[in-house]
LONU-497270 format. One record per residue (C-alpha): residue in one letter; x, y, z. Coordinates in steps of 0.2 Angstrom, whole numbers, padded with zeros to 4 digits, m for minus. Each point is the difference from the previous one (the first is absolute). Layout:
! LONU-497270
+----+-------+-------+-------+
: aa :     X :     Y :     Z :
+----+-------+-------+-------+
:  a :     X :     Y :     Z :
...
+----+-------+-------+-------+
//
This chain:
! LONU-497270
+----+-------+-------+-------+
: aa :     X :     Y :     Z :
+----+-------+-------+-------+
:  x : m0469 : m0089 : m0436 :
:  x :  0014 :  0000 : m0012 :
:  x : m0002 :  0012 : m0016 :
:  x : m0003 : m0008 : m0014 :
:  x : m0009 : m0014 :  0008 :
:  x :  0014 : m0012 :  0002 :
:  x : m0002 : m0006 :  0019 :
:  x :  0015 : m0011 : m0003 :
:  x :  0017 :  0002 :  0007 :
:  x :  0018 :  0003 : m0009 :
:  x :  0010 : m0012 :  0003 :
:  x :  0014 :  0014 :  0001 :
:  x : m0007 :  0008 :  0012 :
:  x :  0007 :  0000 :  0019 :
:  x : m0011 :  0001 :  0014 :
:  x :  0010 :  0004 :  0016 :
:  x : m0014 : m0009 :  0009 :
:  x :  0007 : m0018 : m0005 :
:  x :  0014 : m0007 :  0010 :
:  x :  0011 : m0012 : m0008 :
:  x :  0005 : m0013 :  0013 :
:  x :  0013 : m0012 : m0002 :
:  x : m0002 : m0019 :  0008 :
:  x :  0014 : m0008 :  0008 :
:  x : m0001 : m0020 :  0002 :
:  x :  0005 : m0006 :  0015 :
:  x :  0002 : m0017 :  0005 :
:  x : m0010 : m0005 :  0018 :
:  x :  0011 : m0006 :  0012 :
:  x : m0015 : m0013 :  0007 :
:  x : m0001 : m0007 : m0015 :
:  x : m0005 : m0018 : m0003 :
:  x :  0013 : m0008 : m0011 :
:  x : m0010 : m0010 : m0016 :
:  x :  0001 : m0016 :  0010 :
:  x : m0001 :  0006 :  0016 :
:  x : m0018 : m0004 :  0008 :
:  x : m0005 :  0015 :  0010 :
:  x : m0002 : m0003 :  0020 :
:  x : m0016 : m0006 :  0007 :
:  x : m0008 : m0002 :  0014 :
:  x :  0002 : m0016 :  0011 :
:  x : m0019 : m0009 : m0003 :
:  x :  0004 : m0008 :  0017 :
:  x :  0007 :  0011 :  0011 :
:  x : m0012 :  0002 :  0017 :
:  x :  0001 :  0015 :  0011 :
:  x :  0004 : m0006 :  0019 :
:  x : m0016 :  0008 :  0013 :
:  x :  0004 :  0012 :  0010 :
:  x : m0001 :  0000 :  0016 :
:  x : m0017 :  0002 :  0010 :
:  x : m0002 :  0014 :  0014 :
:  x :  0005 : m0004 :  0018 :
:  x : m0016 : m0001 :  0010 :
:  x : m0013 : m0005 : m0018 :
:  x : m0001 : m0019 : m0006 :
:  x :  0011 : m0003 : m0013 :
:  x : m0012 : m0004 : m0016 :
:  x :  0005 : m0017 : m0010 :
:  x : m0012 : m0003 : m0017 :
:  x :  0003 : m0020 : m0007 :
:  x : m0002 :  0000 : m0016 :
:  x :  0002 : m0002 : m0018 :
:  x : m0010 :  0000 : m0015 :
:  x :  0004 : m0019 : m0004 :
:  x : m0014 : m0012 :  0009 :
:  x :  0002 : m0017 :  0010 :
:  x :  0019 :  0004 :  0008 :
:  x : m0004 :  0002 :  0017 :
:  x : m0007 :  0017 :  0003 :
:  x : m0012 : m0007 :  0013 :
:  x :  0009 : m0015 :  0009 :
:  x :  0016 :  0014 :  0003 :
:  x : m0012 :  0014 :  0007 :
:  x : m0009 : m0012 :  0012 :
:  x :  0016 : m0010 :  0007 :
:  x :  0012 :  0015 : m0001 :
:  x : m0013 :  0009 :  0010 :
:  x : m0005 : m0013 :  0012 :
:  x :  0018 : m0005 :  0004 :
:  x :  0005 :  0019 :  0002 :
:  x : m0015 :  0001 :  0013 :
:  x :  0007 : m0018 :  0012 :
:  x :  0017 :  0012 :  0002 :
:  x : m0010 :  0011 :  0008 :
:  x : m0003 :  0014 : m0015 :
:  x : m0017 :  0011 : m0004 :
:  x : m0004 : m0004 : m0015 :
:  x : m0015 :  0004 : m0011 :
:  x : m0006 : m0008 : m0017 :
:  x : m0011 :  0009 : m0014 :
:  x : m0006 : m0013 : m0012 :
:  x : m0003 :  0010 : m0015 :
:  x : m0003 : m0016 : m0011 :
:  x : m0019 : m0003 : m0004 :
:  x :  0005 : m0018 :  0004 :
:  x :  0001 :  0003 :  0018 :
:  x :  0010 : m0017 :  0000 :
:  x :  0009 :  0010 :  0017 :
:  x : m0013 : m0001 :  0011 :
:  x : m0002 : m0018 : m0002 :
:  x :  0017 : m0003 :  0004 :
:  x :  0002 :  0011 :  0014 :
:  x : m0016 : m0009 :  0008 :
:  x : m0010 :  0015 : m0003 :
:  x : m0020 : m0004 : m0001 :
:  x : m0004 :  0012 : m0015 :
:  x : m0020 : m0004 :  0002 :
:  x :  0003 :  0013 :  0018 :
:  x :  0008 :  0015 : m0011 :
:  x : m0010 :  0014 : m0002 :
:  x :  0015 :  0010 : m0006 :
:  x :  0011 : m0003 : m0014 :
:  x :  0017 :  0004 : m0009 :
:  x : m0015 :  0011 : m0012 :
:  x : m0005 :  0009 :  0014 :
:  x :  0015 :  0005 :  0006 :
:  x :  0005 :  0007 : m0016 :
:  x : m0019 :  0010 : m0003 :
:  x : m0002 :  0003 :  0020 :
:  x :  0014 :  0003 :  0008 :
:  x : m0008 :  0006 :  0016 :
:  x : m0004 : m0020 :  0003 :
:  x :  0020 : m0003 :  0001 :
:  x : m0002 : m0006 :  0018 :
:  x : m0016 : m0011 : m0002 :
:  x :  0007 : m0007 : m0015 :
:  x :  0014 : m0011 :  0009 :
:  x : m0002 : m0017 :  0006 :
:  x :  0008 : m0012 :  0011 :
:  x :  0010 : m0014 : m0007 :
:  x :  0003 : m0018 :  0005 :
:  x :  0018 :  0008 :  0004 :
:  x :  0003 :  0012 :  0015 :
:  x :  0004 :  0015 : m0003 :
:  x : m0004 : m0001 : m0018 :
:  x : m0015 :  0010 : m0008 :
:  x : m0007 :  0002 : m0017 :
:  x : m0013 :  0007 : m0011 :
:  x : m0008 : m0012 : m0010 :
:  x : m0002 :  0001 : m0020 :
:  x : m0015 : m0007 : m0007 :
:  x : m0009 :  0001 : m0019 :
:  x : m0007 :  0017 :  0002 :
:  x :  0018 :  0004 : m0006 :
:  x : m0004 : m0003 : m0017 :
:  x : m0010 :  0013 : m0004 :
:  x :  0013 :  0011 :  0010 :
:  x :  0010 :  0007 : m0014 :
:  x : m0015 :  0007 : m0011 :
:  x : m0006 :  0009 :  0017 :
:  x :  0014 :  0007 :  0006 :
:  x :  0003 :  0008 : m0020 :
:  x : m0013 :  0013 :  0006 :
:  x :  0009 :  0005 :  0015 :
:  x :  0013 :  0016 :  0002 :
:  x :  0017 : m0008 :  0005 :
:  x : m0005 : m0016 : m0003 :
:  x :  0016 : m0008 :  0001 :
:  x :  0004 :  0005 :  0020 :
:  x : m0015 : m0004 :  0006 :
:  x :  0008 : m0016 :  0007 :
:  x :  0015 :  0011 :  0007 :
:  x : m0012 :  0011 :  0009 :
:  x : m0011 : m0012 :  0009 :
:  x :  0016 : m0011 :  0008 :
:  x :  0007 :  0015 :  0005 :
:  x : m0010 :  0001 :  0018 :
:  x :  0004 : m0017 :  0002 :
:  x :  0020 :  0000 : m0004 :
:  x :  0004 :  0006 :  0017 :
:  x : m0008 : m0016 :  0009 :
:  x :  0010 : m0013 : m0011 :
:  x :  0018 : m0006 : m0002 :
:  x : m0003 : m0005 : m0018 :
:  x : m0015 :  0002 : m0010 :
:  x :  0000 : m0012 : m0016 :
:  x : m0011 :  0000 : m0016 :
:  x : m0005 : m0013 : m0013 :
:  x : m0003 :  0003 : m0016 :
:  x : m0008 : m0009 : m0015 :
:  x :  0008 : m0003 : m0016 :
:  x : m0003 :  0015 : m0009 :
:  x :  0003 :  0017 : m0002 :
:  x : m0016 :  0009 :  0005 :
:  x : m0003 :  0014 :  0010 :
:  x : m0001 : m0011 :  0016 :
:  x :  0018 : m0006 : m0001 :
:  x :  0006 :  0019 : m0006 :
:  x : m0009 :  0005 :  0014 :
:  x :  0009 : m0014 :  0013 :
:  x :  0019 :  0006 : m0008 :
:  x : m0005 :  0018 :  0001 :
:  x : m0003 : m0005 :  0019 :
:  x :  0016 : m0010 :  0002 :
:  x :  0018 :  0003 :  0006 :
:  x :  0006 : m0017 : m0009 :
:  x : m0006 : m0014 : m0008 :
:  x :  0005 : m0019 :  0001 :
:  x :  0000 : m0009 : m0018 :
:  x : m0005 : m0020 :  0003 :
:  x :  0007 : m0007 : m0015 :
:  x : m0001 : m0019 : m0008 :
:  x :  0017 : m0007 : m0006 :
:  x : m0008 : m0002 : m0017 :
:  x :  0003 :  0005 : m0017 :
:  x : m0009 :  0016 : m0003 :
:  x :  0008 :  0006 :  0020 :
:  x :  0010 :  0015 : m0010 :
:  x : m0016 :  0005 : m0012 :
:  x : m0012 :  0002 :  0016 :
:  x :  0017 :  0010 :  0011 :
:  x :  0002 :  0011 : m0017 :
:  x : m0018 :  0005 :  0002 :
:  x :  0001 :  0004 :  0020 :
:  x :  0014 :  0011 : m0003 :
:  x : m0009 :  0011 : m0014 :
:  x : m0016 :  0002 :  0011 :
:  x :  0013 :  0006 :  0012 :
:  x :  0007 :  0013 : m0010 :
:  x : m0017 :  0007 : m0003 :
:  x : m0005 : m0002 :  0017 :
:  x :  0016 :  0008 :  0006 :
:  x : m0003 :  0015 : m0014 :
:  x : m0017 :  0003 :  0004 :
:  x : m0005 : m0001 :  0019 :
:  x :  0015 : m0006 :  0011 :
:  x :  0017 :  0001 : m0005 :
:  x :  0007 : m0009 :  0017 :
:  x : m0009 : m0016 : m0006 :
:  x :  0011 : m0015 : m0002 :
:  x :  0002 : m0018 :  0001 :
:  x :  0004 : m0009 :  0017 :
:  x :  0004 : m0016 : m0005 :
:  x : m0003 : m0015 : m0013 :
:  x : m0009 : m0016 :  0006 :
:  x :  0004 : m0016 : m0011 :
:  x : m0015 : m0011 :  0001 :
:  x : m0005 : m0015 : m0003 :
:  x :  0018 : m0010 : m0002 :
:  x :  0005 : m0015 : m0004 :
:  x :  0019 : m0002 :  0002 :
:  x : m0003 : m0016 : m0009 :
:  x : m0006 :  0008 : m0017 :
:  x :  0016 :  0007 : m0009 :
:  x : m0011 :  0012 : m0009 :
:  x : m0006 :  0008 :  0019 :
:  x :  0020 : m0001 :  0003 :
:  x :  0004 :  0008 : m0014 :
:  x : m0013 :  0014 :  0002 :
:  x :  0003 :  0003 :  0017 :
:  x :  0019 :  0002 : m0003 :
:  x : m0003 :  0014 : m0015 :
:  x : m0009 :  0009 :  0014 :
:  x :  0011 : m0001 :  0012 :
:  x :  0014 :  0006 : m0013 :
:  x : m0012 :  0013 : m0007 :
:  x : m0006 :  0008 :  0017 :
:  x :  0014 : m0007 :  0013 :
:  x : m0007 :  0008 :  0017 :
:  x : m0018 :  0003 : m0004 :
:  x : m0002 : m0020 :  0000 :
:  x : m0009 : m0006 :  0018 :
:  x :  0008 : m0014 :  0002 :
:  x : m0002 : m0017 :  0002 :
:  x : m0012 : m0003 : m0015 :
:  x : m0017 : m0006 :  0008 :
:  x : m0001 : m0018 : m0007 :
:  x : m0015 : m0008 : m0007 :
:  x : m0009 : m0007 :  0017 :
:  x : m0018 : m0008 : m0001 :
:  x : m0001 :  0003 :  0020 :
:  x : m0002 :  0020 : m0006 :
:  x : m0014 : m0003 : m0013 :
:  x : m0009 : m0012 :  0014 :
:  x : m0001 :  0014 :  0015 :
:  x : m0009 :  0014 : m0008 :
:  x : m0013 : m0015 :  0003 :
:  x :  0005 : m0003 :  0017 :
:  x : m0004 :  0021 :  0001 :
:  x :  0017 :  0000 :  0008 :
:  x :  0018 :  0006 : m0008 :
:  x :  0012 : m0011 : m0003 :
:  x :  0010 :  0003 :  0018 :
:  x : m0015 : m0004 :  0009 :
:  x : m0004 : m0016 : m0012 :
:  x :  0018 : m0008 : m0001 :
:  x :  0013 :  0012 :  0003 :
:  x :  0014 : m0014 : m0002 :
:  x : m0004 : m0002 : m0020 :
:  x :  0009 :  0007 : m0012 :
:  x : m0014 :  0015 : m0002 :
:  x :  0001 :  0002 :  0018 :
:  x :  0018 : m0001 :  0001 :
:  x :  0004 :  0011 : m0017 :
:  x : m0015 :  0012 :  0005 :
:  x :  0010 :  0003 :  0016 :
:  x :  0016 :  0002 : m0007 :
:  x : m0007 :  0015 : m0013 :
:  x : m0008 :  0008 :  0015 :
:  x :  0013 :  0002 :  0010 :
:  x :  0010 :  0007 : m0016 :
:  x : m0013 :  0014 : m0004 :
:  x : m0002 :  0002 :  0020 :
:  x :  0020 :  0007 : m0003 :
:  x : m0003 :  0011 : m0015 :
:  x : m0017 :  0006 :  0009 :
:  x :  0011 :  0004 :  0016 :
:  x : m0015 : m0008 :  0010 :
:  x :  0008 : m0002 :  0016 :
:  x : m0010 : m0019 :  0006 :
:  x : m0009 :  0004 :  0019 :
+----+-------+-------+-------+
//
């Protein structure tokens, strides 16, 4: 205490414990200039996939997050088509629709394993497959058990590579194993990329086509960040075309300009002969190959058969 009983400090008084410091501006040399926008990141850029290991299926997830473009009809005639050149090829339908078993002439009353039990029981891998109206094409049918999937699988440790981990004792029997997804983001379709090499994006040459690829590619950042950073995507499939429509042209043209030689060409024209053979329980090349489907649905086969290296038996 200071005598007196003045606890206040001279201004006069030096302390040699204070340390005057001088401040020199500098200027930043990455500075933004006042008008300058600062760089940012590409909404649309998407990673290429890596490639899959020699010996293992390469893993191919169809998705995206925007409905009614095709998901289905690519997974089942891509498949199929890949299966009459002679490949092993296994579908997981991870959709609660189970639309992929009706067009791969699966009869869904004779399951007693599903996509669900795959994913919660690994162990019935094996039991789970099923013959399909193709040689040499299997699958494992989804179903609406599906639905309540996401809220199950919230309980579980390592929830989202449950999927990764059950097809693993199954890669080494198959030249491709393909997913389909619904058209959301739950833990399902996390699950299906997480288990993926590459995905194949159907998209309709309609107006919002950009929005719905501007979503993708920020999934698969997270994705990328978070689980598997040798995700990517294989190729985009324009669906649904009409050349006729200068709106589809149009649309189709900003694609191929915006992601040049991750576009599957030709573009799969609008066909009713592929909305009539999921009825048939057949896909297209065994309802009418020579349609437009049939034929387009070749020619993008035989595109992603090259960026697969899937060499045809």
């Amino acid at each position: 205490m200071y005598e007196g009983g003045d606890d206040s400090i001279s201004e006069d008084v030096e302390d040699s414990r204070i340390i005057d410091v001088e401040f020199v501006e500098h200027e930043r040399q990455d500075a933004t200039r006042p008008n300058e926008k600062p760089p940012s990141h590409n909404p649309l850029a998407l990673p290429r996939g890596a490639p899959s290991q020699r010996g293992q299926a390469r893993v191919v997830t169809i998705t995206n997050q925007k409905g009614g473009v095709g998901k289905t009809t690519s997974v089942i005639n891509i498949a199929a088509q890949l299966g009459l050149r002679g490949h092993r090829v296994l579908v997981i339908d991870a959709d609660a629709q189970g639309n992929c078993a009706t067009g791969l002439g699966v009869d869904k009353r004779l399951v007693t394993a599903t996509t669900r039990d795959l994913i919660l029981q690994p162990e019935r891998a094996i039991e789970a497959r099923h013959q399909t109206a193709v040689d040499g094409v299997h699958m494992i049918v989804g179903d609406r058990s599906l639905v309540g999937l996401d809220q199950e699988l919230l309980r579980q440790l390592g929830r989202e590579r449950r999927l990764s981990d059950a097809i693993a004792p199954l890669s080494p029997h198959y030249d491709l194993i393909i997913i389909d997804t619904p058209p959301s983001l739950g833990i399902v379709t996390v699950n299906a990329l997480v288990a993926s090499h590459g995905l194949v994006v159907p998209v309709q040459t309609e107006y919002f086509a950009l929005e719905g690829l501007a979503m993708l590619a920020g999934t698969v950042r997270e994705v990328r960040n978070l689980f598997t950073a040798s995700l990517g995507v294989d190729g985009i499939l324009l669906t649904m075309h009409n050349e006729r429509t200068l709106l589809n042209v149009q649309v189709a043209n900003e694609l191929r300009d915006t992601y040049g030689p991750l576009i599957v060409e030709p573009a799969v024209r609008r066909n009713i002969r592929l909305a009539e053979a999921p009825a048939h329980g057949v896909p297209i090349h065994l309802h009418d190959p020579s349609s437009h489907g049939g034929s387009d649905y070749l020619s993008v086969t035989l595109e992603l058969e090259r960026r697969w290296g899937l060499t045809p038996a």
